[in-house]
VOBA-1610 file (N, C-alpha, C; in pm, whole numbers, padded with zeros to 5 digits, always signed):
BEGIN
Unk+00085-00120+00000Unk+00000+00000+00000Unk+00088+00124+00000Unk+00051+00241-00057Unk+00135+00334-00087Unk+00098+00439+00058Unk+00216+00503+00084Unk+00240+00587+00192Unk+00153+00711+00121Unk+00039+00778+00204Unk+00041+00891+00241Unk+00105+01022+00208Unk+00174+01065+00143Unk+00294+01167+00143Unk+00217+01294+00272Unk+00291+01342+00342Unk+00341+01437+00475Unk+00354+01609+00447Unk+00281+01695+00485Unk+00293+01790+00388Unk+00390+01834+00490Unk+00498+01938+00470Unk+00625+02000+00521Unk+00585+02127+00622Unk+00619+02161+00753Unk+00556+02266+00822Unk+00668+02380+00809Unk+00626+02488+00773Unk+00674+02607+00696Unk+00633+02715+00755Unk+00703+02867+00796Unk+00608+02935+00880Unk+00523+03002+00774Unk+00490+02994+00688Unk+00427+03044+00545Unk+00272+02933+00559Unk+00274+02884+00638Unk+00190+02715+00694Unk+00263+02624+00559Unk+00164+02459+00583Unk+00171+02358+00568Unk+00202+02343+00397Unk+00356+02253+00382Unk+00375+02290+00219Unk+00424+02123+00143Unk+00455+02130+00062Unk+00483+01962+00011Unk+00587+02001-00123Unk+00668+01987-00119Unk+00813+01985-00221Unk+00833+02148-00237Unk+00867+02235-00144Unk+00874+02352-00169Unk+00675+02438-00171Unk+00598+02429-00188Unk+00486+02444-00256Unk+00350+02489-00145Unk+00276+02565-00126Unk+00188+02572-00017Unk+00091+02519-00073Unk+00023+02420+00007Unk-00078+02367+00030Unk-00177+02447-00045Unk-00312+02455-00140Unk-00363+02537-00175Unk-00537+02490-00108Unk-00529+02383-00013Unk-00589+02313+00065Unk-00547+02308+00195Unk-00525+02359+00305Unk-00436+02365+00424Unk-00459+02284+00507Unk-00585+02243+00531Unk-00671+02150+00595Unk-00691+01995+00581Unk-00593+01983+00399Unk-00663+01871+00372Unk-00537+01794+00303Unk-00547+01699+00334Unk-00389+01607+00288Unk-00296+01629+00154Unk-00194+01600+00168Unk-00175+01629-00017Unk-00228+01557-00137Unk-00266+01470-00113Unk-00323+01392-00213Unk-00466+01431-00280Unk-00543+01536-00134Unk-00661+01594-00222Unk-00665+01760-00243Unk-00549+01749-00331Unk-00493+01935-00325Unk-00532+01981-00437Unk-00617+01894-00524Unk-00643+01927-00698Unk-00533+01881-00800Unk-00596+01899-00897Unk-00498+01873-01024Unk-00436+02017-01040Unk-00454+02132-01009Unk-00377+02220-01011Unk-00257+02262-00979Unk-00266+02167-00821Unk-00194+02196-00768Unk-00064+02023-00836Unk-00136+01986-00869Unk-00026+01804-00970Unk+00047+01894-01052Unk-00034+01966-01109Unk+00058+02040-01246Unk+00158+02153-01241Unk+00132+02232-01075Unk+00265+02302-01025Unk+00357+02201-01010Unk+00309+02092-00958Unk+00433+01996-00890Unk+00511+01900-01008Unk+00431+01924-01123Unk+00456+01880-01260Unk+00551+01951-01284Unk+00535+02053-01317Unk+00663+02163-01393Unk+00742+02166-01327Unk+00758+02174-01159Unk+00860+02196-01081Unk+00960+02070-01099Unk+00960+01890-01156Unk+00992+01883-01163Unk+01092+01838-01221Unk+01008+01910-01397Unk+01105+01912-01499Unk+01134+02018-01504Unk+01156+02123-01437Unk+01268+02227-01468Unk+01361+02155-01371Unk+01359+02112-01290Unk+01487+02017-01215Unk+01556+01916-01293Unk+01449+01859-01408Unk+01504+01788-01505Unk+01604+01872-01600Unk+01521+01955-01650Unk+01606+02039-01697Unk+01742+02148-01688Unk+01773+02138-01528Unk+01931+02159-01499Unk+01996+02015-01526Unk+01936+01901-01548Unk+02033+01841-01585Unk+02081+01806-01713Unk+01987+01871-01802Unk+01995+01843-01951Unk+01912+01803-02032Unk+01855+01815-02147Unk+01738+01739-02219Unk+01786+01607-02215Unk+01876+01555-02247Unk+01937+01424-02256Unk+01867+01331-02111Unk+01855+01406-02024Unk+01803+01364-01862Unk+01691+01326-01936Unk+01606+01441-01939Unk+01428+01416-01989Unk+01394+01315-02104Unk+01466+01334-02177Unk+01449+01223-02335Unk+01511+01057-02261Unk+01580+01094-02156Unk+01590+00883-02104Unk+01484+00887-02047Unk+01466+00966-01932Unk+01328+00945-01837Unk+01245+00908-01936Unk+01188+00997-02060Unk+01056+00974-02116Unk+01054+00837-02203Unk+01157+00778-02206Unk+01252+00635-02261Unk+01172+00570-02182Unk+01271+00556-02019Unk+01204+00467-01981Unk+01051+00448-01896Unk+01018+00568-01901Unk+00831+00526-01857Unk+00803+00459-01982Unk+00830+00480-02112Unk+00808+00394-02210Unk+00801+00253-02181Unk+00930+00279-02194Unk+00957+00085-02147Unk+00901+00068-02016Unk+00891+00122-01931Unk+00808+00032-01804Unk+00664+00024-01807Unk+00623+00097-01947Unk+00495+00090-01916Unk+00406-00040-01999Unk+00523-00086-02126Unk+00539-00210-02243Unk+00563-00319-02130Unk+00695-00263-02061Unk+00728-00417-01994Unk+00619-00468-01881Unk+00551-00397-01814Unk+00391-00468-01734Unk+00308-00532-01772Unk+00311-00522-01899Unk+00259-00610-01973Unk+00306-00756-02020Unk+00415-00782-01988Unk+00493-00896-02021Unk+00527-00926-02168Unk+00532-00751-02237Unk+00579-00747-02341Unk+00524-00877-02462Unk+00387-00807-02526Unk+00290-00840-02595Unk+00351-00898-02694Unk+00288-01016-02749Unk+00358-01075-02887Unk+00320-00950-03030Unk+00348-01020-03113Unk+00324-00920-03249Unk+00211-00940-03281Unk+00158-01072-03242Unk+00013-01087-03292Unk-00153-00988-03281Unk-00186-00974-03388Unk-00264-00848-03345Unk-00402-00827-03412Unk-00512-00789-03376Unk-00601-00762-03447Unk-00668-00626-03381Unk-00794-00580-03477Unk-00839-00509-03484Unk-00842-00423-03618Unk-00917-00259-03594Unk-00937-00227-03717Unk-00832-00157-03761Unk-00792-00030-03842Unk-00679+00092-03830Unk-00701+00200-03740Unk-00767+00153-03660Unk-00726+00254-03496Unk-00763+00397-03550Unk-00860+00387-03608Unk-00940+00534-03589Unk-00826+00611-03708Unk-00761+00576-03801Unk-00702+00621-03871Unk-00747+00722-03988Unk-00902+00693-04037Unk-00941+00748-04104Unk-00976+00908-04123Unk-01002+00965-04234Unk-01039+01153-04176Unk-01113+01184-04121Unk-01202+01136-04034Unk-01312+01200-03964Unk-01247+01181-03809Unk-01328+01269-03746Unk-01323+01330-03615Unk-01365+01174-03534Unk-01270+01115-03432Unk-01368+01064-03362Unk-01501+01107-03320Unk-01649+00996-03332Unk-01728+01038-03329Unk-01770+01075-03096Unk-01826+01142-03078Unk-01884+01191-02957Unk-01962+01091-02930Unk-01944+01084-02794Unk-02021+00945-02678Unk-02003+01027-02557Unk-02133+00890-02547Unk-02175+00978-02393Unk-02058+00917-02280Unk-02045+00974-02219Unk-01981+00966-02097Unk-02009+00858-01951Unk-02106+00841-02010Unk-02176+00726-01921Unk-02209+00795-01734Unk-02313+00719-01704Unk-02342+00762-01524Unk-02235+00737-01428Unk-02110+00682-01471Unk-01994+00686-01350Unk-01882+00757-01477Unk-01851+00827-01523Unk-01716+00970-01521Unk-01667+00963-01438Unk-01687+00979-01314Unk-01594+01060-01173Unk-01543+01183-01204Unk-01595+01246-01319Unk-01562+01414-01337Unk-01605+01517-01289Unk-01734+01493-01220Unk-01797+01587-01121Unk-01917+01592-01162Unk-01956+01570-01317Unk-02062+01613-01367Unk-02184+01532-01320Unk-02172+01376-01239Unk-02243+01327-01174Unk-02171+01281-01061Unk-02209+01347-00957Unk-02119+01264-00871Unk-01967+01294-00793Unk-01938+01188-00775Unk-01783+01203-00700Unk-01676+01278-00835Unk-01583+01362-00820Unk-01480+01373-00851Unk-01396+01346-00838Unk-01287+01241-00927Unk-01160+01195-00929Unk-01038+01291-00970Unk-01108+01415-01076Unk-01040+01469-01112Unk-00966+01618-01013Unk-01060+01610-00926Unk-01033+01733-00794Unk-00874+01652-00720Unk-00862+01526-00729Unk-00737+01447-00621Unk-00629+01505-00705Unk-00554+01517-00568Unk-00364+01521-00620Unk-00338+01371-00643Unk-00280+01364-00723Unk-00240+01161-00801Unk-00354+01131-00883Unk-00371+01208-00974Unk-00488+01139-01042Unk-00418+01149-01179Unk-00244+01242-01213Unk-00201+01259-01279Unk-00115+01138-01282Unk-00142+01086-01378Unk-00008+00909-01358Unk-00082+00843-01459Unk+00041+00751-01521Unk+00003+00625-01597Unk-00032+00494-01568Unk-00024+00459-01456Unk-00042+00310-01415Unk-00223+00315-01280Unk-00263+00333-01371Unk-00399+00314-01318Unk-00478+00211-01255Unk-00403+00131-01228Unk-00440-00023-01164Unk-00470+00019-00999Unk-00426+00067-00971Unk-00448+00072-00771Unk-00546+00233-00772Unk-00582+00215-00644Unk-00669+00328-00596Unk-00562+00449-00570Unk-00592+00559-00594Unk-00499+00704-00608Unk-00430+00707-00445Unk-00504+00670-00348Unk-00450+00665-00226Unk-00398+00547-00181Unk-00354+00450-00265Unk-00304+00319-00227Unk-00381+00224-00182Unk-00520+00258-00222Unk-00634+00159-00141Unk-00611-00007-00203Unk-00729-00017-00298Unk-00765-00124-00340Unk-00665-00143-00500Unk-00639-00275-00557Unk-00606-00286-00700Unk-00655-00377-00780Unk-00706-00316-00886Unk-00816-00379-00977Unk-00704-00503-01030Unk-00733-00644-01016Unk-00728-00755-01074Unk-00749-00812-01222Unk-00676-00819-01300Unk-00700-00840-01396Unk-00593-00900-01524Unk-00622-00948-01635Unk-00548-00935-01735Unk-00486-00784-01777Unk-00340-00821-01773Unk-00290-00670-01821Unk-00301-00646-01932Unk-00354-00486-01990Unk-00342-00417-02055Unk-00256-00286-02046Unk-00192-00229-02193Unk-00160-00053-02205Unk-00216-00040-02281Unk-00274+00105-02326Unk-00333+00121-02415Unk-00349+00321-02435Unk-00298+00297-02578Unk-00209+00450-02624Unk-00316+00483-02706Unk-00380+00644-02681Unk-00450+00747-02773Unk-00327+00778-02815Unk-00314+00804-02946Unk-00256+00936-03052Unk-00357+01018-03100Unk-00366+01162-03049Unk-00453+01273-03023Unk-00388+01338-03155Unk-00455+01374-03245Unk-00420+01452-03351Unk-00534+01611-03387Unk-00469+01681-03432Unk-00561+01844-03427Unk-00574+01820-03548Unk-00723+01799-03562Unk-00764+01851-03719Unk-00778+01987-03768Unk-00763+02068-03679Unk-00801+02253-03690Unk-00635+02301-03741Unk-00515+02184-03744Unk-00411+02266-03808Unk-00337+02134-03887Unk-00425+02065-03940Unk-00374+01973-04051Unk-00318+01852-03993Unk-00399+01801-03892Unk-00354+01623-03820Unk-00255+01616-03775Unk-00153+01749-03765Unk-00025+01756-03635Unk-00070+01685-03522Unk+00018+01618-03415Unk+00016+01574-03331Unk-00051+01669-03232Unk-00163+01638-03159Unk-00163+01726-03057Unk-00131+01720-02921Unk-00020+01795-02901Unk+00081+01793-02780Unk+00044+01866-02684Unk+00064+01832-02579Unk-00002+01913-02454Unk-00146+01903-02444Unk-00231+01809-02478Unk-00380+01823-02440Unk-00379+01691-02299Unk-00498+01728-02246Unk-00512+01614-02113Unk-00603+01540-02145Unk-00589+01397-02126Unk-00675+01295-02168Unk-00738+01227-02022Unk-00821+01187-01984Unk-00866+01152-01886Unk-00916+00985-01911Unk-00915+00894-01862Unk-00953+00804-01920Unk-01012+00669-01795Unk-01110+00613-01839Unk-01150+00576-01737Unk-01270+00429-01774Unk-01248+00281-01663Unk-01326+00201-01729Unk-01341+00121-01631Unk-01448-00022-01637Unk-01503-00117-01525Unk-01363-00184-01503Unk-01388-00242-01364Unk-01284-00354-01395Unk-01328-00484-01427Unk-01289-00593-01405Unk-01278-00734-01465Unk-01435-00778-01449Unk-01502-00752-01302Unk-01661-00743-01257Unk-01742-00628-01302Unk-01672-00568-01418Unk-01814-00429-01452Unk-01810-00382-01343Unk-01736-00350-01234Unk-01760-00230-01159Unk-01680-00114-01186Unk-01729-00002-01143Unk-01678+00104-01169Unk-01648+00179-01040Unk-01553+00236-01053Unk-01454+00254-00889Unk-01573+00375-00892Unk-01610+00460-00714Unk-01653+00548-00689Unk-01793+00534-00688Unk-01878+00447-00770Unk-01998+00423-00803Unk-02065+00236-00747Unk-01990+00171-00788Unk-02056+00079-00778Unk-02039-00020-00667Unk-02133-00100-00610Unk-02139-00151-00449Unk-02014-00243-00444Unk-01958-00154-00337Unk-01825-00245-00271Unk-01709-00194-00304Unk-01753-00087-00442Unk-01571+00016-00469Unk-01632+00146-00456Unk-01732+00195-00399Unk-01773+00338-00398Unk-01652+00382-00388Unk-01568+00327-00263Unk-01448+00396-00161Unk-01284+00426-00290Unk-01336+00373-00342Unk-01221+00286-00462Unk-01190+00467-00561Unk-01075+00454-00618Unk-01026+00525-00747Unk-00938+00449-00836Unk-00947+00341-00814Unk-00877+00247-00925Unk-00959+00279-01088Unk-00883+00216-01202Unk-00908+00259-01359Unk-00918+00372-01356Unk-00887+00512-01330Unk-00895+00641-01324Unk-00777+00731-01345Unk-00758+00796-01452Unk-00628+00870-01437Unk-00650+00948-01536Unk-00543+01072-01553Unk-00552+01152-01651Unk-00367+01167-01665Unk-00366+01175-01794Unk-00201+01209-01886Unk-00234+01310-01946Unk-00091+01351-01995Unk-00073+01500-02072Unk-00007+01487-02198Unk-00070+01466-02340Unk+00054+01402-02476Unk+00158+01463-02472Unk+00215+01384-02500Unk+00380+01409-02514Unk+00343+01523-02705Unk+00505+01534-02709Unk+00543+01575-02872Unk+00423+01488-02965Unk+00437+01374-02963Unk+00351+01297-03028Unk+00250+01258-03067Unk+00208+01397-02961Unk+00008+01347-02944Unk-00021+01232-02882Unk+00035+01160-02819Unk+00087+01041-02772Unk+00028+01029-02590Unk-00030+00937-02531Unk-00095+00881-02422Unk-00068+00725-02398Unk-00059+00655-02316Unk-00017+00530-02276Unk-00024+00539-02143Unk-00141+00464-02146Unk-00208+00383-01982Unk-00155+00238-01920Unk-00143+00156-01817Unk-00086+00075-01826Unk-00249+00082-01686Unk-00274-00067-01737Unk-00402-00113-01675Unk-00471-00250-01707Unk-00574-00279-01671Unk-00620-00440-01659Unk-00732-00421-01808Unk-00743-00544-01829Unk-00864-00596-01983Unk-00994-00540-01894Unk-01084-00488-01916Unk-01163-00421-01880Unk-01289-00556-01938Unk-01399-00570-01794Unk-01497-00710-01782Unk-01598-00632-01889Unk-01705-00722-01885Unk-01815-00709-02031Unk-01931-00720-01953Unk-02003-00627-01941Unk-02153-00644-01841Unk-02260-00592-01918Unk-02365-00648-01867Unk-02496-00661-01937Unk-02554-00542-02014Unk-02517-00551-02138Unk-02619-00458-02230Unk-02490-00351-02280Unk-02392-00399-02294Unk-02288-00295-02357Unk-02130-00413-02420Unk-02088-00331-02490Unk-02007-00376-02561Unk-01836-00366-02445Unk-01749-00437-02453Unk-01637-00447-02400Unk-01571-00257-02455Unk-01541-00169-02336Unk-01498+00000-02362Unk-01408+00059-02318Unk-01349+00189-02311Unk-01301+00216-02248Unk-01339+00361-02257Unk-01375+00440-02182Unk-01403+00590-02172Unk-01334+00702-02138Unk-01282+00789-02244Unk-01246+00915-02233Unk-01261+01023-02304Unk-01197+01159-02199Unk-01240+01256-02242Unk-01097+01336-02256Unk-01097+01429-02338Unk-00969+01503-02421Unk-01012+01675-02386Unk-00906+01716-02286Unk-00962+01837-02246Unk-00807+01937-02321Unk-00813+02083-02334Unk-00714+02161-02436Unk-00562+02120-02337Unk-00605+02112-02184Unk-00504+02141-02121Unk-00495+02066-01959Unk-00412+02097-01873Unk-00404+02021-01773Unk-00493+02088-01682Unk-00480+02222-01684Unk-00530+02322-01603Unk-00667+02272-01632Unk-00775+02245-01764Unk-00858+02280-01758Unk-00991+02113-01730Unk-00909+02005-01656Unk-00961+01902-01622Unk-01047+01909-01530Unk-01030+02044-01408Unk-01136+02050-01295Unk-01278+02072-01326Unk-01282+02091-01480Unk-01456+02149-01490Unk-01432+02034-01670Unk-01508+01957-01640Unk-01573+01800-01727Unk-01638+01940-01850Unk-01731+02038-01838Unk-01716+02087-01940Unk-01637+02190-02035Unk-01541+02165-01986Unk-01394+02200-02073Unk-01364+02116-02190Unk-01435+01992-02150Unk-01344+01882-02212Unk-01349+01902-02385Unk-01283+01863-02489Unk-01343+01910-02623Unk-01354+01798-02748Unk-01325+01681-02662Unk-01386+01555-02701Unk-01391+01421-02568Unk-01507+01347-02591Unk-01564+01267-02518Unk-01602+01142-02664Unk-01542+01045-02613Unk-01593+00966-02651Unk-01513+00777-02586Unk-01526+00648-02649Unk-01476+00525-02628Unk-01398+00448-02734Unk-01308+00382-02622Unk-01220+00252-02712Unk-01326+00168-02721Unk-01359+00104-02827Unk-01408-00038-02833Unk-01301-00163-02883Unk-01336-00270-02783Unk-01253-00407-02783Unk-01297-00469-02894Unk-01169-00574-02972Unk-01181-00646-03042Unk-01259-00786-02960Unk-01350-00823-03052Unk-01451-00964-03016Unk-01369-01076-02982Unk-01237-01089-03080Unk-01199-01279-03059Unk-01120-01267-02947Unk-01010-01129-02932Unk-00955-01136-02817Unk-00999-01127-02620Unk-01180-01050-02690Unk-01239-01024-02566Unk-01258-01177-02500Unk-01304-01261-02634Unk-01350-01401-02561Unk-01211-01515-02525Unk-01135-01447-02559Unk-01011-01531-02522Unk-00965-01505-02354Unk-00980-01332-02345Unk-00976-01256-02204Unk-01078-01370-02116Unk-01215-01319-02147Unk-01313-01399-02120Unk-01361-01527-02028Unk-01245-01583-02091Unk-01224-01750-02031Unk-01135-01765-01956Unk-01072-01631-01842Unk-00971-01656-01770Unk-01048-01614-01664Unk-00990-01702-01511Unk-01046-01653-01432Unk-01108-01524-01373Unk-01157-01465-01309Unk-01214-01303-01271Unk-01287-01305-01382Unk-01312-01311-01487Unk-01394-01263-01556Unk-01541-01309-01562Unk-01601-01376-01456Unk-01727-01452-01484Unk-01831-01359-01507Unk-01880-01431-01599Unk-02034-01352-01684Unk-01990-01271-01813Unk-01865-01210-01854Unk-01804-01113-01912Unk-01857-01217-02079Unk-01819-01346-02065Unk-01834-01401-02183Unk-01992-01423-02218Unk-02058-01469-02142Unk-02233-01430-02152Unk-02297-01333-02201Unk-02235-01186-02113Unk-02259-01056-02163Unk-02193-01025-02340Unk-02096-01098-02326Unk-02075-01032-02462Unk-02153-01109-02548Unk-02165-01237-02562Unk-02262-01362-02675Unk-02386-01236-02670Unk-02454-01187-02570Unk-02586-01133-02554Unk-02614-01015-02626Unk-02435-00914-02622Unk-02486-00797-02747Unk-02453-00849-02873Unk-02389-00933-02854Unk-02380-01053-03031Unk-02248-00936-03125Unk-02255-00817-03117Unk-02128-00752-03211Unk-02155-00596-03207Unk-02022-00533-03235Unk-02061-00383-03195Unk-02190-00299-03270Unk-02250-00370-03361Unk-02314-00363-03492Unk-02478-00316-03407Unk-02486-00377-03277Unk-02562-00419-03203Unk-02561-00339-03092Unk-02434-00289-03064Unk-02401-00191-02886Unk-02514-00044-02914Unk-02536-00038-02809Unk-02632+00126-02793Unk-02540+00213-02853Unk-02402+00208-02790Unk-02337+00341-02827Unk-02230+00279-02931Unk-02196+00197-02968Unk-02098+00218-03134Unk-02174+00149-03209Unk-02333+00108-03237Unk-02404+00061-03338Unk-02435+00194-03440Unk-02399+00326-03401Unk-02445+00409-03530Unk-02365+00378-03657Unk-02163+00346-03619Unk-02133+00286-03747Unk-02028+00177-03749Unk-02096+00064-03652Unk-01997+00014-03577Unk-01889+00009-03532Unk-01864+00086-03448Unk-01736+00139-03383Unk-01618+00173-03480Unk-01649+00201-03596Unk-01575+00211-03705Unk-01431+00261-03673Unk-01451+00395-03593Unk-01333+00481-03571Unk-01273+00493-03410Unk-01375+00368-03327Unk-01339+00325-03211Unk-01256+00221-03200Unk-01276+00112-03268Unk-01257-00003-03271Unk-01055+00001-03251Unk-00950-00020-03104Unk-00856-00053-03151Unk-00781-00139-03163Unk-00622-00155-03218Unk-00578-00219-03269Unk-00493-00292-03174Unk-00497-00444-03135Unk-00496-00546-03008Unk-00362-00604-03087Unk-00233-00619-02999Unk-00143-00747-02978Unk-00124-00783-02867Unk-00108-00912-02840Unk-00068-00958-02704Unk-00152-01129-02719Unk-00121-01157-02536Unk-00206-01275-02539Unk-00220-01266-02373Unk-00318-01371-02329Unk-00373-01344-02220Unk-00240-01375-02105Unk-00127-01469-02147Unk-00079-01471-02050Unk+00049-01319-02032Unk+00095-01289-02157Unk+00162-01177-02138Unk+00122-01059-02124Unk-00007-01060-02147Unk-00102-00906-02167Unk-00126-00869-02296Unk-00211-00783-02312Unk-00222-00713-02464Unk-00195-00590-02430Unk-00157-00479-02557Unk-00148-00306-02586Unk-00273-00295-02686Unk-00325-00218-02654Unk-00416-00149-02774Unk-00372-00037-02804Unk-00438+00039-02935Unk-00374+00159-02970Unk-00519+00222-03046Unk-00521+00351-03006Unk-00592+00413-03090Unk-00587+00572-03126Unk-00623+00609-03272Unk-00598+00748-03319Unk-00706+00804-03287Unk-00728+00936-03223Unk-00808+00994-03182Unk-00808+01150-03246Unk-00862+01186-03339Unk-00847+01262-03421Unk-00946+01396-03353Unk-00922+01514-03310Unk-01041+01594-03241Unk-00969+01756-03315Unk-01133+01776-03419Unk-01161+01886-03424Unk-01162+01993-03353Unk-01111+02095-03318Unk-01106+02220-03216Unk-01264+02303-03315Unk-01265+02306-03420Unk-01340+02411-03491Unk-01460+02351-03463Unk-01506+02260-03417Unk-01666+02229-03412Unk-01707+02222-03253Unk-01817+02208-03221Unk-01845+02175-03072Unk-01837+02066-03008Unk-01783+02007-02972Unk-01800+01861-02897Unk-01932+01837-02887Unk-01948+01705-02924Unk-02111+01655-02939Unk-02109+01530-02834Unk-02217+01483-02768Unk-02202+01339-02747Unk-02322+01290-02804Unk-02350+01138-02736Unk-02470+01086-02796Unk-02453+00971-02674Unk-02665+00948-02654Unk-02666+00905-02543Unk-02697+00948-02447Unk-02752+00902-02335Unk-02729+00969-02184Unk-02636+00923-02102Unk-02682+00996-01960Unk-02584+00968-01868Unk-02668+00921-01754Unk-02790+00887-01756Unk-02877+00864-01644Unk-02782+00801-01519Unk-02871+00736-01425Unk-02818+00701-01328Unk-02869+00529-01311Unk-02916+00463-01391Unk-02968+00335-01378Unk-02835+00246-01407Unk-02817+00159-01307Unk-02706+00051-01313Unk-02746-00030-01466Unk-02603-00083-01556Unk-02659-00148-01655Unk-02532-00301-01605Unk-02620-00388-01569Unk-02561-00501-01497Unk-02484-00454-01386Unk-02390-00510-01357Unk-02291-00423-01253Unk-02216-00326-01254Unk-02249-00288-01402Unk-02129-00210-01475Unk-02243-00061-01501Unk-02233+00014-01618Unk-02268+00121-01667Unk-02259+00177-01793Unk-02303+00247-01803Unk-02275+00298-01963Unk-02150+00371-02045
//
């Protein structure tokens, strides 16, 4: 279980790596994302007395540690071209557990909600069980010709192996596990390192996120300037499927029969959702997907967000 971090007593009051508390009252861990992204910069300009050469290994190896949790996926691979095509990923709803505020608990208000390895609860609580997955958005700006878009915040968020959803559903209310938000690199580039996400009644195998301009602007869900889902490949879901933790996941999926069929990617079957899977159940899989977001239009979704449980899981 992860320690707590200690905020520092200062006669300026209570501070944590140089930094005042912008919460005085309240631990560091629930100081905001505002206050992640001071503590962000502070400490790559420390990187940066030591050289870009420092920053370009570091950003090396979160690379590699985030491939190697996976037990380093075979080549084998399916799926579609990962949203490659010219259109805008299409807008989805957000479903009744976000944790963005807009229903509910906020994940995005915690200090640690900024990180790639999304498997444990932000305070060291609980850790979602599962087949490993990573799985990389490439965020591209269609408003200046499919350049990479660098510096946007991706938030991303999904059931675990039982369709539950941390914060919401009975027995992980307490929970922030599958929950995190990254910042693209040069590349337009995102990479999560997390579990195969379970299959519950009346929805297709997903993963949910939202693409906000900036880091700053994650505390308010309507900032965000695309919302939408990964959808899982079928042969590898039922291969997941048949490993322990997953009971019912293979039922639920026979029952929506193909994405052709899901509420939310039956408008053209996940055409530009659908991504691209290597791996195997005992080493893990990576997915990958291109996420292409218009700045010049309005973010749309489709769908609601009600509050009715859909199996154990949600929308």
């Amino acid at each position: 279980m992860s320690r707590i971090p200690e905020p520092d007593k200062t006669p300026q009051g209570p501070a944590y790596e140089g930094r005042l508390l912008d919460r005085p009252d309240e631990e560091v861990v629930d100081q905001g994302a505002a206050f992640d992204l001071r503590t962000l910069v502070s400490r790559r300009r420390v990187l940066g007395l030591v050289g870009i050469g420092a920053g370009a290994l570091l950003l090396a190896a979160c690379a590699s540690a985030s491939t190697a949790s996976t037990g380093s996926p075979t080549p084998s691979s399916s799926g579609s071209s990962s949203g490659s095509s010219g259109d805008e990923i299409p807008g989805e709803t957000a479903g009744p557990y976000p944790g963005d505020g807009s229903n509910g608990p906020d994940v995005l208000a915690q200090s640690g909600v900024v990180r790639s390895d999304i498997r444990s609860s932000i305070d060291g609580g609980g850790v979602a069980e599962g087949v490993p997955l990573t799985f990389t958005f490439t965020v591209l700006d269609m408003a200046h010709g499919d350049v990479p878009f660098a510096g946007v915040a991706v938030y991303a968020w999904h059931c675990d192996a039982q369709g539950r959803y941390s914060m919401y559903s009975e027995g992980v209310e307490n929970e922030t596990f599958l929950r995190g938000v990254q910042v693209t690199d040069a590349s337009g580039k995102v990479t999560f390192t997390s579990i195969y996400p379970g299959c519950y009644s009346g929805r297709w195998p997903h993963i949910h996120f939202e693409v906000y301009p900036d880091l700053e602007s994650v505390t308010d869900s309507s900032n965000a300037i695309a919302t939408s889902q990964l959808a899982f490949d079928r042969d590898i879901s039922e291969e997941v499927y048949a490993v322990a933790g997953y009971e019912g996941s293979l039922h639920n999926l026979a029952d929506v029969g193909s994405l052709a069929n899901d509420n939310v990617f039956g408008d053209d079957g996940g055409e530009l959702q659908l991504g691209t899977f290597r791996g195997s159940v005992s080493g893990g899989y990576a997915s990958e997907l291109t996420v292409r977001v218009d700045t010049r239009t309005a973010p749309t979704t489709s769908g609601t967000t009600g509050n009715g449980m859909a199996g154990a899981g949600g929308r």
